[in-house]
C-alpha positions as CSV (number, residue, x, y, z in Angstrom):
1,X,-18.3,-11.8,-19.3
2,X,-16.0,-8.9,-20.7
3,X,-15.5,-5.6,-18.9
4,X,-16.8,-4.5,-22.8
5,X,-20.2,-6.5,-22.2
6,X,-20.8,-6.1,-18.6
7,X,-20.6,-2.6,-19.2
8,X,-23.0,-2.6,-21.7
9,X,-25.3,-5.1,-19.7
10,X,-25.0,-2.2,-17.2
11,X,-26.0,0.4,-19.5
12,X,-28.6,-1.7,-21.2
13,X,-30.4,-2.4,-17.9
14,X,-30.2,1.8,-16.7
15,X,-32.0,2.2,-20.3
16,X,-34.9,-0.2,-19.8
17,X,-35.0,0.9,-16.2
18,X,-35.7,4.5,-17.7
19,X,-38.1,3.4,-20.1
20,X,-40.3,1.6,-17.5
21,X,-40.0,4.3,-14.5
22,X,-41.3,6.7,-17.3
23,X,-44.0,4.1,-18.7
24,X,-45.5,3.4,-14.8
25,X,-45.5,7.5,-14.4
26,X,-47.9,8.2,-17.5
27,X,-49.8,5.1,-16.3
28,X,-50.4,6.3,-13.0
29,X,-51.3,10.4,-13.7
30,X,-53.3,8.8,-17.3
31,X,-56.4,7.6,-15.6
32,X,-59.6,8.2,-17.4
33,X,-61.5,11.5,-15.9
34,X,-65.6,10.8,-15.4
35,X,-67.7,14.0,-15.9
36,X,-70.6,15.4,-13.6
37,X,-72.9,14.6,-16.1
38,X,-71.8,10.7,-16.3
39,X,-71.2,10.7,-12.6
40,X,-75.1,12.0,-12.1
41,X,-76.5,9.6,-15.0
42,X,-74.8,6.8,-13.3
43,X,-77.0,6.8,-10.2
44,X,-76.5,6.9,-6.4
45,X,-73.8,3.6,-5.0
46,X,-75.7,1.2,-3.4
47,X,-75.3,1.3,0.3
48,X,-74.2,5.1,0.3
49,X,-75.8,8.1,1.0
50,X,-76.2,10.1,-2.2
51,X,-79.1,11.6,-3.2
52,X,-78.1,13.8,-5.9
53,X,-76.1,11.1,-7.8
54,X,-72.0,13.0,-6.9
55,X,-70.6,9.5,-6.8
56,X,-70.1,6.7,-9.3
57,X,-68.7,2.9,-9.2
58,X,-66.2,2.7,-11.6
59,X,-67.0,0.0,-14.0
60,X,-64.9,-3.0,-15.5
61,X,-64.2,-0.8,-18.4
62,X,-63.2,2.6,-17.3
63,X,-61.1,0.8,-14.3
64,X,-59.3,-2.3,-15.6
65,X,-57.1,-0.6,-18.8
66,X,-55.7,1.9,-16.2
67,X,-55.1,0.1,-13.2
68,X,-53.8,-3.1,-15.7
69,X,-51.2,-0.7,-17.4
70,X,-50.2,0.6,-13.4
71,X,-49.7,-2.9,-12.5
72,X,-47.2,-4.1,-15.5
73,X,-45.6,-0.8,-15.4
74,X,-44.6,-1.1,-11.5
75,X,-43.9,-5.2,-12.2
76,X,-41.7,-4.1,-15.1
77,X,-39.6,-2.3,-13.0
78,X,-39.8,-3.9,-10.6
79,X,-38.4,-7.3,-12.6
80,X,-35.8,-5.0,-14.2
81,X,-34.9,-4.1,-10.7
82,X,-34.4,-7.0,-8.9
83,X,-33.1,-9.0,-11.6
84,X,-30.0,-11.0,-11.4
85,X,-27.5,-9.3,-13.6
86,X,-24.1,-10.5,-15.2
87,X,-22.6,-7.0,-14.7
88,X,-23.1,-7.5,-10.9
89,X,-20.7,-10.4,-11.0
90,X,-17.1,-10.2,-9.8
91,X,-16.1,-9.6,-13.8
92,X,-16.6,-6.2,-14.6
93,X,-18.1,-5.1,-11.0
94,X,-15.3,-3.0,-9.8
95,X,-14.7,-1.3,-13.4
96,X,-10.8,-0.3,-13.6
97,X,-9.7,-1.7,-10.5
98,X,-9.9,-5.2,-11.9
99,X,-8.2,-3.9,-15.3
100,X,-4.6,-4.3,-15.4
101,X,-2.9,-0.9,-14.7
102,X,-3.8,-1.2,-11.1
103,X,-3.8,-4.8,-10.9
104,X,-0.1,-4.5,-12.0
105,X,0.5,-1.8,-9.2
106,X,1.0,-4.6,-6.5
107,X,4.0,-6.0,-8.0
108,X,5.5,-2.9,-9.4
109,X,5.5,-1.2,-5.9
110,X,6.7,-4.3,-3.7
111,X,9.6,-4.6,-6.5
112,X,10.0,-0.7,-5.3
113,X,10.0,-2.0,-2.0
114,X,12.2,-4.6,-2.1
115,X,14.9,-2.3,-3.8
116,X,13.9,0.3,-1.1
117,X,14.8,-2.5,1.5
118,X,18.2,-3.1,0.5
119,X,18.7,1.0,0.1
120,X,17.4,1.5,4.0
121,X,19.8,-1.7,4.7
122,X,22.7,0.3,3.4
123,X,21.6,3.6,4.8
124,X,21.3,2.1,7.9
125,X,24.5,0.0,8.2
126,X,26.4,3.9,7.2
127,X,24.8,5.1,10.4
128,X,26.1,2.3,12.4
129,X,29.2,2.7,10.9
130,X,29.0,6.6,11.8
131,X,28.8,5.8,15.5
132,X,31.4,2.8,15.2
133,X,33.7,5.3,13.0
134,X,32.9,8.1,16.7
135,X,34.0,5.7,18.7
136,X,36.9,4.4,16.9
137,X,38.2,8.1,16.2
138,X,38.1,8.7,19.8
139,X,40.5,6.2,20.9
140,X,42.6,6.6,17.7
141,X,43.2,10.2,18.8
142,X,43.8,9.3,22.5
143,X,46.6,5.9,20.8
144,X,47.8,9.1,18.8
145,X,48.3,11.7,21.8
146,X,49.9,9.0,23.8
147,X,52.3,7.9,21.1
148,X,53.4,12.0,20.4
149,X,54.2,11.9,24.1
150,X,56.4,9.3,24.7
151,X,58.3,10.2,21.0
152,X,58.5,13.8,22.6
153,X,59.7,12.7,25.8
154,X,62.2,10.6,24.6
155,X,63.9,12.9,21.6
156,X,63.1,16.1,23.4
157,X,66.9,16.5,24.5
158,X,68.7,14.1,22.1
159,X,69.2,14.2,18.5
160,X,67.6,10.9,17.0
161,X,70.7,10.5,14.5
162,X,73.4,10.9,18.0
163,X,71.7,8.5,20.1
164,X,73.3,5.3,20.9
165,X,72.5,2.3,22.9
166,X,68.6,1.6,23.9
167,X,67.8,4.7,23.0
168,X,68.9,4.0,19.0
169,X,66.6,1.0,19.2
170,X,63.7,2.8,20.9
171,X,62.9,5.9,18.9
172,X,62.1,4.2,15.7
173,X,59.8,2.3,17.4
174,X,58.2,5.3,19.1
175,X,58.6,7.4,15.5
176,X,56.4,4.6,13.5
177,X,54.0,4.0,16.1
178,X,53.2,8.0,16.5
179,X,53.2,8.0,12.7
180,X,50.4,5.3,12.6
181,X,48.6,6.5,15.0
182,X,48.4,9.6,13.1
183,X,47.8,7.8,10.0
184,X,44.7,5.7,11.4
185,X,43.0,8.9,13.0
186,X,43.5,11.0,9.6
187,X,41.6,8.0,7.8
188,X,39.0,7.5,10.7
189,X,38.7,11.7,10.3
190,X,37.7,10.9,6.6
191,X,35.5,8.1,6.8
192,X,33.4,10.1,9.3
193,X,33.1,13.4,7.2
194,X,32.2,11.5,4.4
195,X,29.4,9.4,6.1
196,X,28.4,12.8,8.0
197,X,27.7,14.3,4.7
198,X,25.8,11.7,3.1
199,X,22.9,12.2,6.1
200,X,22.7,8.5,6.4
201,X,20.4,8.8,9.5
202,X,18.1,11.3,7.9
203,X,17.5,9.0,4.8
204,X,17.0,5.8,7.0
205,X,14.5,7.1,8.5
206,X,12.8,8.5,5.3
207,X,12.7,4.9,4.2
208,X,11.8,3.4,6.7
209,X,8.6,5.4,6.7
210,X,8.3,4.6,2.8
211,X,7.9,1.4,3.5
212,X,5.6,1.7,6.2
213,X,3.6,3.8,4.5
214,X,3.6,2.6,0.8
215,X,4.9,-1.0,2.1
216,X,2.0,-2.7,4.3
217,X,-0.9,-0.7,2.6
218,X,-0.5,-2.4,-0.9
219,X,1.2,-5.6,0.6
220,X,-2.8,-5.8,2.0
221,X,-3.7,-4.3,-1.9
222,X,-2.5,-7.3,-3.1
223,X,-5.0,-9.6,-2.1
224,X,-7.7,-7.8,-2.2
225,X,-7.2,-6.8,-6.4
226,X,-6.9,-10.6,-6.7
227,X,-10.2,-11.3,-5.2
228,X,-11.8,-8.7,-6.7
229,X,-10.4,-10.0,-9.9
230,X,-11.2,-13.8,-9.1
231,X,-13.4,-14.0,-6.2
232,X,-11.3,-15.8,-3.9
233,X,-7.7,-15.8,-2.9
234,X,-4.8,-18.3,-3.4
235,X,-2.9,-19.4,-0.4
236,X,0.6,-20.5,-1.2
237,X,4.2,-19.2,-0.6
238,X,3.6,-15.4,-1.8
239,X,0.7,-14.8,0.2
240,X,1.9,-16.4,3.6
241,X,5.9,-14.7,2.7
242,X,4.3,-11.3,2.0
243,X,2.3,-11.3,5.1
244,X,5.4,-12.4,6.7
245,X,7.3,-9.5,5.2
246,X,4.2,-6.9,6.0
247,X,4.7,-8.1,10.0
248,X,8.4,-7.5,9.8
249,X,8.5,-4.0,8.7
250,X,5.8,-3.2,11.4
251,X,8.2,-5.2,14.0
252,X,11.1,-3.0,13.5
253,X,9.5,0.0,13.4
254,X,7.8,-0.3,16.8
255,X,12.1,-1.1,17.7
256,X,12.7,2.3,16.7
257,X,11.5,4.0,20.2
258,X,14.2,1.7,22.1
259,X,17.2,2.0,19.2
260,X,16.8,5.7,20.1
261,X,17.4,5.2,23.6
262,X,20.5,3.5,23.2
263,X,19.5,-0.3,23.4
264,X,21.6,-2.1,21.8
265,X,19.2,-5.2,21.9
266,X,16.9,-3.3,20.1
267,X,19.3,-2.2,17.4
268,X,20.5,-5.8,16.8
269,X,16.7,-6.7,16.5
270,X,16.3,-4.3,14.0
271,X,18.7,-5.6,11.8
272,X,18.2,-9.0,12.1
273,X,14.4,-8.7,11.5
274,X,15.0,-6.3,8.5
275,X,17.3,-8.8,7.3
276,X,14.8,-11.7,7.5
277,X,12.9,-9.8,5.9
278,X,15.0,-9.1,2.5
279,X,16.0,-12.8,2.7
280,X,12.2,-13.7,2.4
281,X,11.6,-11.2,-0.7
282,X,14.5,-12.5,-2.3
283,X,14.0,-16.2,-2.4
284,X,9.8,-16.1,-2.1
285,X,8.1,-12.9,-3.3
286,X,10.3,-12.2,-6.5
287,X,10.3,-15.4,-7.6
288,X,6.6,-16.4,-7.1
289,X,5.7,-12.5,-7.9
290,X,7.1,-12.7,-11.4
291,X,5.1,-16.0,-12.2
292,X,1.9,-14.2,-10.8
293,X,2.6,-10.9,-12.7
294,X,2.6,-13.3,-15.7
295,X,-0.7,-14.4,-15.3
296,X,-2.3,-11.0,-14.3
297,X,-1.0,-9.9,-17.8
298,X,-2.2,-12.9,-19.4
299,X,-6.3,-12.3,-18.2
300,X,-6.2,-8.4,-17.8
301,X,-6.7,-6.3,-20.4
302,X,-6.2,-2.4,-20.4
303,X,-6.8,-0.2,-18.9
């Protein structure tokens, strides 16, 4: 069935529900009223004690068109009730969640994720890089102090362009290594204001709890629109990669406690896991996604 005709069985069946709730309520409050005079003429009950004729046995006739039109109203709803029903079937059950705007939501927010993946990869190799570029400015600048010295030390007293000897040979030497060190702790100098401003520890994290939070709740989504849409699942690469995927992000986040407290285990964890996990979007879940996008398309209709 249609999403069209099951909700029009659905609406059929509330209608003829109505109908017969309404037909068993004026059966039940219609029943024929006897009189004091018919209940007297009709005579004492058998058996009973009434000598001045208050009670009657209701006959065949006055008992049997009421009690008849009770009975098929309450089995009319009842049958309407308890009916088996098309609408009730997987097709049309869960109304717009088996249509294909949501349906289409599973694959349109993993592709999100996947490109938010390789953002929080880049994010977080810039705040490596940050505390790399720390430590690599640190000794540039002591190379750097070092190299000032001995050129100081050695032209402090002698004009470069008078000196003769080992001491010509020597202060050119000196001279380009203090120039380079200079030259490698001016560049180190930029590289680290330029990855200070672009917050790359701040964003990581953001992403990293975009994934977690938008990430494993419709990697799970996934499965269950398909079985609401079909009524069973289909085990293959995508499902068994995606749940690997799901698994992976949870991994690295529980690293995240330890990478703050300096373990470098735990960072190299990190990245290899979250790498892993890019690896297994890229050569399972867009491939196999797109060819399952496809068919959702094909037997979905809008909305």
């Amino acid at each position: 069935l249609t999403e069209a005709s099951s909700s029009e069985n659905i609406n059929m069946r509330g209608a003829v529900l109505v109908v017969a709730a309404i037909g068993g309520v004026r059966a039940l409050v219609a029943q024929p009223k006897s009189s004091a005079s018919s209940r007297l003429a009709s005579g004492p009950r058998s058996g009973s004690f009434d000598p001045i004729g208050l009670t009657e046995a209701p006959s065949a006739a006055t008992r049997s068109p009421g009690a008849a039109r009770r009975a098929a109203s309450l089995g009319a709803i009842l049958a309407v009730a308890t009916a088996p029903d098309a609408a009730l079937a997987k097709d049309g059950q869960f109304g717009l969640a088996e249509g294909r705007i949501i349906s289409l939501l599973h694959p349109a927010m993993m592709l999100a994720c996947f490109g938010t993946s390789v953002y929080a990869g880049y994010t977080g190799w810039q705040w490596r890089r940050l505390r790399e570029v720390g430590a690599e400015l640190a000794a540039a600048k002591k190379e750097a102090k070092a190299a000032a010295e001995a050129y100081t030390a050695v032209t402090a007293d002698v004009d470069p362009a008078d000196a003769v000897g080992e001491l010509a040979a020597d202060v050119p030497a000196l001279l380009q290594a203090k120039t380079q060190a200079e030259a490698l702790v001016e560049t180190l100098t930029e590289e680290s204001t330029s990855l200070k401003s672009a917050n790359a520890r701040d964003v990581h994290y953001t992403l990293g709890t975009v994934l977690l939070a938008i990430g494993i709740p419709f990697a799970i989504e996934g499965p269950v629109n398909t079985y609401m849409r079909a009524g069973k699942l289909f085990p293959g690469p995508h499902v068994y990669a995606g749940a690997a995927c799901a698994s992976l992000w949870a991994i690295a986040a529980a690293l995240v406690p330890h990478m703050q407290k300096g373990k470098q285990w735990a960072r190299n964890m990190h990245v290899t896991l979250n790498g892993i996990n890019v690896a297994l979007f890229a050569y399972y879940q867009i491939p196999t996604g797109l060819e399952i996008t496809k068919k959702v398309i094909e037997f979905t209709k809008f909305p």
